[in-house]
N, C-alpha and C positions, 0 to 999 in steps of 0.2 A: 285220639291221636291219628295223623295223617298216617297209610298205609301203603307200601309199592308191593309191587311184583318184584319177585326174586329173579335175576337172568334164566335159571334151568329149572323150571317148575317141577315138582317131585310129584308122584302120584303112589299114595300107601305109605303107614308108616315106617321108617327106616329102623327103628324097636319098639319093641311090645314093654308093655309095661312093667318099671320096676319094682320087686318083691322081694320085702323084708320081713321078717316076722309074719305078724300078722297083717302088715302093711300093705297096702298095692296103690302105689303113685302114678297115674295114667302116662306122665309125661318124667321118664327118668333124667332129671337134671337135680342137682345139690346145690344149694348155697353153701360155699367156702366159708369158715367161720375165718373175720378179721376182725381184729383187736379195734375197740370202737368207732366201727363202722357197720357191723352186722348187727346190732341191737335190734331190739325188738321193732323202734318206729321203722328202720329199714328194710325188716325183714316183712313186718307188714305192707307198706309201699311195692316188693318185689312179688308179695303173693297177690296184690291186687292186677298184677300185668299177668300173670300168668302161674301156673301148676308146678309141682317141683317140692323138693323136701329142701327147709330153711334151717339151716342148723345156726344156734346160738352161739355167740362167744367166744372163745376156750376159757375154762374155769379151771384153776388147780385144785383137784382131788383133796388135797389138805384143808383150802380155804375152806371148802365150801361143808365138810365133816365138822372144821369148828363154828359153819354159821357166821362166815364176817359177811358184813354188811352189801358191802361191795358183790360176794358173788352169790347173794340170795337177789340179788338187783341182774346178777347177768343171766340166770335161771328164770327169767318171768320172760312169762311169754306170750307173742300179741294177740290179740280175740282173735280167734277162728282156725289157730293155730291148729293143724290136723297131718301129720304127727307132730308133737313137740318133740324136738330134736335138741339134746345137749349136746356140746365138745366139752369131754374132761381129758387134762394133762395130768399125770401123776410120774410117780418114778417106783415106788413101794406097792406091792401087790395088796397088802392090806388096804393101807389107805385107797386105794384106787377102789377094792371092791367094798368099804365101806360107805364113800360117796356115791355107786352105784347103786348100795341097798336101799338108800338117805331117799335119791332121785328113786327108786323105785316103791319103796313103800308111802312114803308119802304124795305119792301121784303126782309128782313133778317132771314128769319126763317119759314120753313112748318107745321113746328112741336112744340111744345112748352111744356116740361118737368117740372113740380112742385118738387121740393124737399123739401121733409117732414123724409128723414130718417139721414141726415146729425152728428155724434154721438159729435164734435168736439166741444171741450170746449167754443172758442170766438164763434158760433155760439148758441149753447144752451143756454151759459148764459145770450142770448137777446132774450129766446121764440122760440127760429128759431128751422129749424132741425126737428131732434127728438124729438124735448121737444113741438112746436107746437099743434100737434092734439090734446096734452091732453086739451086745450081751443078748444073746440068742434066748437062755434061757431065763433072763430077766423076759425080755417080751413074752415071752411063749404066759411065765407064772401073773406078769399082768393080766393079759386076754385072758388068761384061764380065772382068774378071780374076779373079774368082771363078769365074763357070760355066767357066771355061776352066782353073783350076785343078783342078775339080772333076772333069773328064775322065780317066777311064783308058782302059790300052792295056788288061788284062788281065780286066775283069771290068767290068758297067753302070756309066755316069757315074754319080758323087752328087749327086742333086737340092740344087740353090740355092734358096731362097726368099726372098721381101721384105716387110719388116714396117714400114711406113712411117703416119705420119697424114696426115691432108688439108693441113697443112702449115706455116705459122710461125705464122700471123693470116689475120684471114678477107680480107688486103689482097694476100699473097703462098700463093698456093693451089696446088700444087705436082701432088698426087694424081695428076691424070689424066693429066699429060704424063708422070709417071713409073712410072705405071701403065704405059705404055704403051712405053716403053723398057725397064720388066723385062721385059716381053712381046718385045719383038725382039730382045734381048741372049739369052735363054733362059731365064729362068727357072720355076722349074715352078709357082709358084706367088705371089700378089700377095697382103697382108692389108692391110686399112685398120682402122687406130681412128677412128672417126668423132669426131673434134676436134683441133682444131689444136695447135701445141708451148705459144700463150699459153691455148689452154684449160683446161689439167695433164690436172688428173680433176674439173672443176667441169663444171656443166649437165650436159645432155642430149648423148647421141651422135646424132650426123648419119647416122642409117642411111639418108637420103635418097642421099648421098654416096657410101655404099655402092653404091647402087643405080647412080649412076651411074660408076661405075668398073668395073662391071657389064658398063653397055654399051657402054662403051671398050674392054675388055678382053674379045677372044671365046676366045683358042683357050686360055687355063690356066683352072685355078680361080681364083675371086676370094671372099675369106672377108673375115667382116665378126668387127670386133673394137669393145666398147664398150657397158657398161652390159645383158649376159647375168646377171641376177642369180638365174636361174631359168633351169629348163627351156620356161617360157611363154614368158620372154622370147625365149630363141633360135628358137622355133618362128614367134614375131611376126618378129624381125630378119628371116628364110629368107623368108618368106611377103610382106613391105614392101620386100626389098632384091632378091631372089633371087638370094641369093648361094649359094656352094655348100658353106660349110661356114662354124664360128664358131669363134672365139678367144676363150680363158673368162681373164681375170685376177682380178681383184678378186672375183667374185663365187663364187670355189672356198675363200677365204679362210677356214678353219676349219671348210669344208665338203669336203669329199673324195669325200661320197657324191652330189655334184651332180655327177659325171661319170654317176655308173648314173640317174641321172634324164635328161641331156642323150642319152644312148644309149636310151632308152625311149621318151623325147617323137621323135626325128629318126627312129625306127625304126617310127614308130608305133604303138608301146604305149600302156598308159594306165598302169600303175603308177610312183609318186616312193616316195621314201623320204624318212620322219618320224618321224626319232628323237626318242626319248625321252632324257633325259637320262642314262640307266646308257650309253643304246648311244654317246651323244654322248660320254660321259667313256671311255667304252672305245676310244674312238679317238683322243681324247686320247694316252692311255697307250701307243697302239701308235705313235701319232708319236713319241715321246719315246721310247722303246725304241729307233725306227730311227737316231732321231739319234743315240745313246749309243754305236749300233753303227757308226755312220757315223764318227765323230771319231773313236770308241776311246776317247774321256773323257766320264765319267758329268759331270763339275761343266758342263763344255759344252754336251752334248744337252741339257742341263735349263735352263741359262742359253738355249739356243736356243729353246725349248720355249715359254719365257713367254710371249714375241710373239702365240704364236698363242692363248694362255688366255679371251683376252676374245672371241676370233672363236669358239671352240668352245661358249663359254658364252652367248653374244647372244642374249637371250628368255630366255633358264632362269630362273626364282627363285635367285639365289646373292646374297648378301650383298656389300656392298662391303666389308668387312674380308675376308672368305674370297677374294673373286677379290685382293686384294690381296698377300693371302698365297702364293695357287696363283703370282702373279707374281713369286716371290722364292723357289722351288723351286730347291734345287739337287742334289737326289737323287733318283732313283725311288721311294726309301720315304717321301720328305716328301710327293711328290707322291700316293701313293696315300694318307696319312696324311689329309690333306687331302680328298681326292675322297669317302672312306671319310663323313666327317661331313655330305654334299650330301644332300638328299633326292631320291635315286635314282629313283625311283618316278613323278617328274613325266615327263608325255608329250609331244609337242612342244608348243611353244608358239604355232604358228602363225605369225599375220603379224609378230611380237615377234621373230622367226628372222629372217624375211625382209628386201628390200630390201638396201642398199645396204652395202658394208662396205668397210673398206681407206679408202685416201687422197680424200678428196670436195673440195678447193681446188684453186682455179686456180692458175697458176704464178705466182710473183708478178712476174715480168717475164722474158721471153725475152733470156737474154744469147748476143749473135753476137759475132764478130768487127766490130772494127771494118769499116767499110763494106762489109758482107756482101751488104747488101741493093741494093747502089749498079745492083748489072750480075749475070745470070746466068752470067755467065762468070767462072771461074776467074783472077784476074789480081791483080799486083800485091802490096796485105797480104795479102790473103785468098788468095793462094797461098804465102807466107811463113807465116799461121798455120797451114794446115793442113800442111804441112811439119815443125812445130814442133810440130802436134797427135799423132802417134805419136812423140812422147820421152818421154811421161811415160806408163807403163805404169797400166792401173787398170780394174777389173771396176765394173760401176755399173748399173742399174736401167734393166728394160726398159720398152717405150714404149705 
């Protein structure tokens, strides 16, 4: 892929590397797990641009204890994979640390991701997510049966980590007390998305928030998640938050090779990568190959594929007939049939590429449990629904 100079060249790296467990990732950057889009073909495609821990999926804690099909499929993970990183949701201390012990004795897992920021209606409305931490001691007795699940006799514990937002509404703010609790439970690692479960993915992230959970939080890392749509941008979050490492979602979105930019800028390099559109459709092509190989079904990979058409193409000259057609591929040979008639030749498009992409609305309301909000204590309905919240098995969208 084609390469520039960055405006303000950096000399030395801006962090030293990220350490978890037994872990040490040269280049501290995280893939965000998103609900099918971070699979394994894409996670592989992001490790071939550059360095970083790839976290899979989010998997609920219950599915994956009874073995449904579905999330022994979202637990595989792509060759070369180093650490394998899972996302588990639960709402129940058991079952969380039973699908911990599942992914750890069976060698399915190095790594093991908590999600606490999840903003999505069927999970909130069971305690889960975002709406969680605000039951202090419900969070605290999760993380405490996970790193304890996460323990072996035989070989280094498997690092736990928590991926939580600032918290329901800017009325119930959650972050720093539970910032502060992964921290004395064990965990190796705390990420904040700077906005809360009613903010979704609208405004601006709170890297201020970051900063302070910064200084609540001394002996793990504390990485900042929210609105990285660039490699400038992670270098500003680092530099306004000092945090020690970022969480890329939305803005890896049909970009792949914003991992080897985020590894240059945090490394102190100067060069990004700016494709042109041959190199942009050629990675295209090699996502859709991964998927095709991923499923084992060509009509799949290709039905999969379309999602990310408009994210590879954002800025290019392409026709709305043509990108509409590219989203209704259900073969590798439509697909290059198609690509074959683009004018190739065009070079990035600049600021037309950039900015913002993926889901940009607030949620349209935070649904809790009835009187969730009443008392931070676990009691009464709101121990009844989270009870009732691991029956119904379901993989769904990280936070």
């Amino acid at each position: 892929m084609s390469t520039t100079l960055a405006d303000s060249p950096r000399t030395g790296a801006l962090l030293p590397p990220l350490r978890f467990g037994q872990h040490v990732v040269d280049v501290p950057v995280v893939l965000a797990p998103m609900a099918g889009v971070t699979n394994a073909p894409f996670r592989s495609l992001c490790r071939e641009h550059g360095a970083g821990v790839y976290v899979s999926e989010m998997v609920t804690s219950r599915a994956l204890v009874e073995r449904t099909p579905e999330s022994l499929r979202l637990v595989q993970h792509e060759p070369g994979a180093s650490p394998r990183s899972v996302q588990l949701y639960g709402v129940d201390p058991a079952t969380v640390g039973a699908a911990v012990r599942m992914l750890v004795e069976e060698d399915l897992a190095d790594h093991v991701d908590l999600n606490f920021g999840c903003p999505v209606p069927k999970v909130t409305r069971r305690g889960g997510g975002s709406a969680l931490p605000w039951k202090s001691g419900l969070f605290r007795d999760v993380v405490r049966a996970a790193v304890r699940a996460a323990q072996t006799s035989s070989g280094p514990d498997v690092p736990v980590t928590v991926k939580m937002r600032k918290g329901i509404d800017p009325d119930h703010l959650t972050y720093l007390d539970a910032g502060r609790t992964a921290e004395a439970e064990g965990a190796a690692w705390v990420a904040l998305h700077g906005r809360t479960a009613a903010d979704g993915y609208a405004g601006t992230a709170d890297w201020e928030a970051i900063a302070r959970l910064k200084d609540a939080v001394t002996s793990i890392p504390v990485l900042g998640n929210g609105d990285v749509w660039s490699a400038e941008d992670a270098v500003r979050m680092v530099e306004r938050s000092g945090c020690d490492g970022v969480v890329v979602g939305r803005g890896c979105l049909g970009r792949p090779w914003l991992f080897a930019d985020l590894a240059a800028a945090l490394q102190g390099r100067p060069e990004r990568v700016r494709p042109g559109l041959r190199e942009a459709t050629t990675t295209l092509r090699r996502h859709a190959e991964l998927l095709v190989e991923h499923f084992g079904d060509e009509l799949r990979g290709c039905r999969e594929i379309r999602k990310h058409v408009a994210w590879y193409l954002k800025g290019y000259v392409v026709g709305g007939h043509l990108r509409a057609q590219l989203g209704l591929v259900d073969t590798l040979a439509a697909l290059d049939a198609l690509v074959a008639t683009l004018d190739l030749d065009q070079p990035y498009p600049g600021e037309a590429a950039e900015g913002s992409r993926g889901r940009t609305s607030p949620a349209p309301r935070v649904v809790l449990p009835e009187g969730w909000l009443d008392s931070r204590e676990l009691t009464g309905a709101s121990l009844a629904v989270v009870r009732a919240g691991e029956l119904e098995p379901s993989a769904t969208a990280g936070g």
